[in-house]
N, C-alpha and C positions, 0 to 999 in steps of 0.2 A: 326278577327271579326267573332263571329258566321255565319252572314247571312248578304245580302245583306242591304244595309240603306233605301236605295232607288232605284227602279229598273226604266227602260225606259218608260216601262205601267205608275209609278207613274208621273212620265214625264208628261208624253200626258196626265196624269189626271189634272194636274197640269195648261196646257195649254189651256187644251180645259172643263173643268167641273168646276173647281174651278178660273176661271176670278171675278175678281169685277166689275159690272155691267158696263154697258156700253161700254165693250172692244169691237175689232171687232172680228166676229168667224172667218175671212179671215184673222187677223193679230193679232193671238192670242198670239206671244213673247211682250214683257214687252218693250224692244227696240224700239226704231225708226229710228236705224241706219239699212241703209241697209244690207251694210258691215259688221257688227257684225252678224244680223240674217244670213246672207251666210256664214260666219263663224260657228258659231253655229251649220246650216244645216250641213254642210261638218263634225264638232267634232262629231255630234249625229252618221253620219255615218261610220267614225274610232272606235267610241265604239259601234256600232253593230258589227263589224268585232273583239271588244277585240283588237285592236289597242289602249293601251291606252296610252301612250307616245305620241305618234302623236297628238291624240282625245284632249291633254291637253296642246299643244304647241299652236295648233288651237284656241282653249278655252279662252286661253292666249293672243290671236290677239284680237279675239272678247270683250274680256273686256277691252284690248286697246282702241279699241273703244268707247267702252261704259262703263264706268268705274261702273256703276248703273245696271248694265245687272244680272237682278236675276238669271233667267235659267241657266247663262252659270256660277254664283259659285256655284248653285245646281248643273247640273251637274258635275264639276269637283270635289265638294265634291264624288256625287258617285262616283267617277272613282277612287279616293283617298281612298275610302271605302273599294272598290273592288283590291284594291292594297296592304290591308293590315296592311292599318295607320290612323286608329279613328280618333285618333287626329288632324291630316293634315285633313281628313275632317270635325273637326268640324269647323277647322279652315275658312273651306270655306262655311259651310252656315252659320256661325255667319256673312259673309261679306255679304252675300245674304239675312239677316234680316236687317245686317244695311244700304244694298240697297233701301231696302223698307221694314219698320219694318210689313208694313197689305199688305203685298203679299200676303200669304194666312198661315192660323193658323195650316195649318200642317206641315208647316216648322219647327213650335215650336214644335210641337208633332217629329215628323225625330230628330231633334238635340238633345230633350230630352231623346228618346232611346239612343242615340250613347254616350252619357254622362252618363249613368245609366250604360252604357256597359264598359264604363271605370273608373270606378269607381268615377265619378266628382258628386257627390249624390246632391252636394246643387244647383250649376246650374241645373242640372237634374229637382230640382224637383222644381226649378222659373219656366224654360220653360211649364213643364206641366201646372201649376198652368197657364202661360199665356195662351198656350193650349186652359184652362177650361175655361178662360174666355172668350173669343167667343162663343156667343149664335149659336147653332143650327148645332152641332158637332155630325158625325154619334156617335151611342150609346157604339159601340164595341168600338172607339177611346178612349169615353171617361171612361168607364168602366177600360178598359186596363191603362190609365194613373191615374185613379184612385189608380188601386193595383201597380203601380209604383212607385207611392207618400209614399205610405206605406212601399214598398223596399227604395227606399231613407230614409226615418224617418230611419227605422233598419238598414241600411249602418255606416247612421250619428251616432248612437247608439251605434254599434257593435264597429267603430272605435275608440270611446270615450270610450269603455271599452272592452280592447281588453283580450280575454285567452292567457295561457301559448301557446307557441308555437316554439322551438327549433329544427326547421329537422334539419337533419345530413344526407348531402351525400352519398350512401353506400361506393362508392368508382368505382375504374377503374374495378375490379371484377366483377360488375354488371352493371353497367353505360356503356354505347359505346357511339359515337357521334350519333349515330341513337337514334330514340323514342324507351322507354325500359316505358312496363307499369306492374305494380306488379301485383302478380295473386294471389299466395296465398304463406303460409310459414306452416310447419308441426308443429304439437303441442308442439315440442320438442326444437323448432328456429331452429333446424341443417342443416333443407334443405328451398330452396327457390327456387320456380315457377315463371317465367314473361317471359312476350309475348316481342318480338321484333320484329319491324317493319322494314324490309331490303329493301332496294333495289334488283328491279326485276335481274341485274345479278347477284346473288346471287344464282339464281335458273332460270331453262328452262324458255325462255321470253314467256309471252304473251301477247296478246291484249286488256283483263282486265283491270291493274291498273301498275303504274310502280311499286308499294312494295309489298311486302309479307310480313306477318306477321306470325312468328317461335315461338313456345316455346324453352325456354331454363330454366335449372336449375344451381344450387349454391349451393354446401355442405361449411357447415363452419366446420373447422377444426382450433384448438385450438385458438377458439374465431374471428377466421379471416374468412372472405367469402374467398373461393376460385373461379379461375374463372370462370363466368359461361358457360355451352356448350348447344348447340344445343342437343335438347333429340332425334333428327332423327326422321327416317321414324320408325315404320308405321305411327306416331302419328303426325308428320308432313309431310307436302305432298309440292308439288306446287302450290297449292292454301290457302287460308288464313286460319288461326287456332288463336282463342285466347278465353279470358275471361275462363282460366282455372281455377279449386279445386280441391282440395282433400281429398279423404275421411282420417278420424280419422287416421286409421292405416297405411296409404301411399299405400294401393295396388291398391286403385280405382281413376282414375281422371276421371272428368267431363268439358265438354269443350263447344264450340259453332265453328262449321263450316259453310261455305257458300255455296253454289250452287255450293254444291254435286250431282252426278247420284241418289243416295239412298234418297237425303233430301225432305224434304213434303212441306219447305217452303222456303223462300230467307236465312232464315238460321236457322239450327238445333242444335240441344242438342246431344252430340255423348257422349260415353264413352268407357274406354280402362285401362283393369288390368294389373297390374305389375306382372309378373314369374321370380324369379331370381330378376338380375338389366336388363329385357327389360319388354318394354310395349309391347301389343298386340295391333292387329289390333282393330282402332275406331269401336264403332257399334252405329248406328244409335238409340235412344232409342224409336224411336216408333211410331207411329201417335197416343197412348194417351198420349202422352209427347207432341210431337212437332204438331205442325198447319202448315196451308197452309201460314200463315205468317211471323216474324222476330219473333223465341226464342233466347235468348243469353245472358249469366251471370250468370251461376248457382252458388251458393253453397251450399253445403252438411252440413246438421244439422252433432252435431258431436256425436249422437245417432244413425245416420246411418237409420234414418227412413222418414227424408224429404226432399226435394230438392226445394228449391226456384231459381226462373229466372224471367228473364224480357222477357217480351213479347208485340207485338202491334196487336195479336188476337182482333178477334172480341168477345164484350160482356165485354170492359175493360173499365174504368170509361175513361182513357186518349189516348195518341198519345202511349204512351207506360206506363203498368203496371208492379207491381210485382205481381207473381204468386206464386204460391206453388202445388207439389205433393208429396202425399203418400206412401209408402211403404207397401203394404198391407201385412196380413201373408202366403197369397198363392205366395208371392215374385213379385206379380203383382204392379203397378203403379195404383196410382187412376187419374180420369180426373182432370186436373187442375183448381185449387180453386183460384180466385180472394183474396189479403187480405183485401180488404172493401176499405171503406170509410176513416179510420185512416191514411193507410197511402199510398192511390192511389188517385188523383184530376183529374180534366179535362186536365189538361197538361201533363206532362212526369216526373216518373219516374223509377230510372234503378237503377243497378247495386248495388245489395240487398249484404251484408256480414252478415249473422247467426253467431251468434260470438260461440264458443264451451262451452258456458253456455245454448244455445237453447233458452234462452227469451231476446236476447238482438239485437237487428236489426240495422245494418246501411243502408245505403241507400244512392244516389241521388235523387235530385230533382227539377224542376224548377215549380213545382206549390204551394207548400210550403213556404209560407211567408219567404222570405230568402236577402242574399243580392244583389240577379240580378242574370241570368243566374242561373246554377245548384249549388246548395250547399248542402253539406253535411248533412244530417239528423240523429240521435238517438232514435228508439222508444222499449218498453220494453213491451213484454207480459206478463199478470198477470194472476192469479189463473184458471183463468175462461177461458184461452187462446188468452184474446185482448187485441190488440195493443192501446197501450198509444198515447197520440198527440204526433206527431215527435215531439223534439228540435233540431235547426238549433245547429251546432256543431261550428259557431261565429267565426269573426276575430279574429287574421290572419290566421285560418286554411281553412275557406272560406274567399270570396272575390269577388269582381264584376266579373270576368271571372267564367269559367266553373272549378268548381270541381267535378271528378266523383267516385274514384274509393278509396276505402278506405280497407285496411285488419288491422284486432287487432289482437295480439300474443294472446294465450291463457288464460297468465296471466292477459291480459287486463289491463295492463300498457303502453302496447307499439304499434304503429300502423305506420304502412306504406301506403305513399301515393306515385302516379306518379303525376310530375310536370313540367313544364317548364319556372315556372314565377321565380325560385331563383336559377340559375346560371347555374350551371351543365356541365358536358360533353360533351351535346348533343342538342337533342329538348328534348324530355321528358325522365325526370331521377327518379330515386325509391329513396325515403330516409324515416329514418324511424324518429320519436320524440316520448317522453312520452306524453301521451295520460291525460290532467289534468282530474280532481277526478271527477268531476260531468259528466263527458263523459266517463266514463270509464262502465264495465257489473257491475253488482252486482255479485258477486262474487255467485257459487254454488259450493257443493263438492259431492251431489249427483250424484251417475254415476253406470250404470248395471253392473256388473262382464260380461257379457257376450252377446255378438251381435249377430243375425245369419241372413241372407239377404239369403234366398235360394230361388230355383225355382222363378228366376228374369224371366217373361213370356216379351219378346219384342213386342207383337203384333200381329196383324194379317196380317200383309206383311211379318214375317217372323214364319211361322205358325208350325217349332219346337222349343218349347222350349228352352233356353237356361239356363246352372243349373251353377248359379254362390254363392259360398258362401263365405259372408264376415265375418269374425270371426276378433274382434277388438280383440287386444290379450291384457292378462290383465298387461301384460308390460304398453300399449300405455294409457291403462286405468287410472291405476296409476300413470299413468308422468301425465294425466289430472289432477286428482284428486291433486297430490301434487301441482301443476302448480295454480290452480284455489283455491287449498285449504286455 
């Protein structure tokens, strides 16, 4: 589950704010049995300590008791929540409604999140609907269950007409039992980019987090991935590294690091050229690239002149935007450009894919009328340089869970996604499917004979220049060109 259902504040709101009249404020549980409230008492306080086995054998006494005892299949629903298992907790406040169906009307509202969250759309959207029917329901509640009704309707829709949708495994060459998320693939398909998330002995321990999250790559050779390896140091460290791309011609990657010495914010945009077959040391791209905030998700137009990322800067319509910056001729960066309205809302979202036609955008998103949680979006820039209204990219390639992360081959036939809900290896596995016809770029075969990215200036915390030129070679050009043509 994304997020908690219901947390212990909702509790005591529960208890002491939302009573129906008449109760006592000294004997605000719903019980009358001693025994159960002392039970109760003693669960609430196994699950402040996250004792939650214990918190729900307890739970289990007290409804012994009381077999009508709302609080305690509310609570054991959260605890159930917080465990892991939707459904075991819806289980437990549908017994806590049929305790006492007018306990209080945000119980319907709690169950009908957790139901929207697993994809159960038609209960989902009775409970709102019961929800709405109590007069006198804060505004954001019902606001919010309002644009939830609507994800329901489009759930119920999407599922009754569903798209093409065939992934394919990559296989044990990419896949490990660990989380493997795609990052990106060169415009030739021969190479492949993805983060893997390890366990901390893996690497020098720290205090942090138990994982680390590594790049690694995948050459295919005669049509087979080979296996993937770790790209090393410098470009990975002992600290986390992911949401990698790459420029057009493979010498430039673009990445997101985290509380780095060098970084401006909880995490930065770095970059690091290929010599030979090694990478160079990461460099920091800037403070007019990166904020005192969260940047992370680049990808690189494949004109080599813009860089789009996600960020939770200030000055962004949501919790998290898409950005964009430019490439100026003096090889300088411009300050980062919000892309509007089209395709940034009051909520979140991330992890932007520039497809190597330059007008064609994927994206996350959870503000985007979709089917719950983050789902995949398509928007297309047009002559004038704006973005069209997203289209949700529909079941079964979204779905009530979180989708984030989406890359298309050049030919814009084929896309790869990271997953966990269709079997795999591991926890999250890369697989790739054709990409059906109304979600795919509109195909372009325009393209410059020749790039040149010089005097790339870093900023002014690092106040010598640095003189980087990228020359697309008209090889990489012409595999575009035939690729898209």
């Amino acid at each position: 589950m994304r997020s908690k259902t219901i947390s212990f504040l909702t509790l005591v709101l529960f208890f002491f704010c939302m009573m129906p009249p008449g109760r006592s404020q000294t004997s605000p549980l719903s019980t009358r049995s001693k025994k159960a409230a002392a039970f109760f008492t003693e669960a609430i306080n196994y699950y402040d300590q996250k004792d939650y086995d214990k918190a729900i054998r307890i739970l289990d006494r007290a409804i012994h008791e009381d077999s009508v005892f709302v609080e305690a299949f509310i609570l054991k629903g959260d605890i159930i929540s917080e465990q892991q298992d939707p459904r075991g907790a819806i289980v437990q406040y549908k017994k806590g409604i049929k305790a006492n169906p007018d306990f209080s009307p945000t119980l319907y509202y709690i169950l009908a999140n957790v139901e929207l969250m697993t994809g159960l759309y038609t209960d989902a959207r009775a409970d709102y609907e019961k929800f709405l029917s109590y007069p006198g329901q804060a505004k954001d509640k019902q606001d919010k269950a309002n644009r939830n009704i609507k994800s329901c309707d489009f759930g119920i829709n999407s599922m009754a007409h569903p798209v093409p949708f065939k992934p394919v495994n990559l296989g044990d060459s990419i896949n490990s039992k660990y989380d493997d998320y795609m990052n990106a693939v060169t415009a030739d398909e021969q190479e492949l980019f993805l983060t893997r998330k390890l366990p901390r002995a893996h690497h020098a321990a720290t205090e942090s987090t138990e994982f680390n999250e590594d790049f690694y790559k995948a050459k295919k050779v005669d049509s087979v991935w080979r296996k993937a390896v770790n790209m090393g140091s410098p470009v990975n460290t002992e600290e986390n590294e992911g949401a990698l791309c790459i420029s057009p011609d493979g010498k430039y990657i673009f990445f997101a690091a985290c509380d780095r010495p060098d970084g401006y914010g909880s995490c930065d945009l770095y970059w690091s050229k290929k010599t030979g077959d090694s990478w160079g040391t990461p460099e920091n791209m800037g403070p007019v690239v990166n904020s005192s905030a969260w940047d992370s998700q680049p990808s690189f137009s494949s004109d080599g002149k813009t860089l789009y990322f996600a960020s939770s800067r200030e000055g962004g319509k949501g919790r998290s935007d898409i950005w964009k910056t430019e490439l100026k001729p003096d090889g300088s960066w411009t300050a980062p450009v919000n892309l509007g309205d089209s395709i940034n809302t009051k909520a979140e979202e991330m992890a932007p894919f520039i497809h190597p036609d330059n007008h064609t955008l994927y994206f996350a998103s959870r503000g985007h009328q979709g089917m719950g949680g983050f789902d995949l979006f398509v928007s297309r820039m047009d002559a004038d340089g704006n973005w069209s209204s997203p289209v949700d990219l529909a079941y079964p390639i979204n779905t009530y869970a979180d989708e984030i992360n989406l890359v298309v081959n050049a030919k814009g036939d084929v896309a790869y996604i990271s997953s966990d809900k269709l079997g795999g290896k591991g926890g999250m596995d890369i697989y790739s499917f054709k990409l059906y016809k109304e979600a795919q770029p509109k195909r372009r075969t325009a393209c410059q004979p020749d790039l040149n990215l010089s005097t790339w200036q870093r900023g002014k915390r690092f106040p010598v220049p640095l003189q980087i030129r990228l020359r697309v070679s008209f090889f990489s050009l012409c595999l575009l060109k035939r690729t898209m043509g």
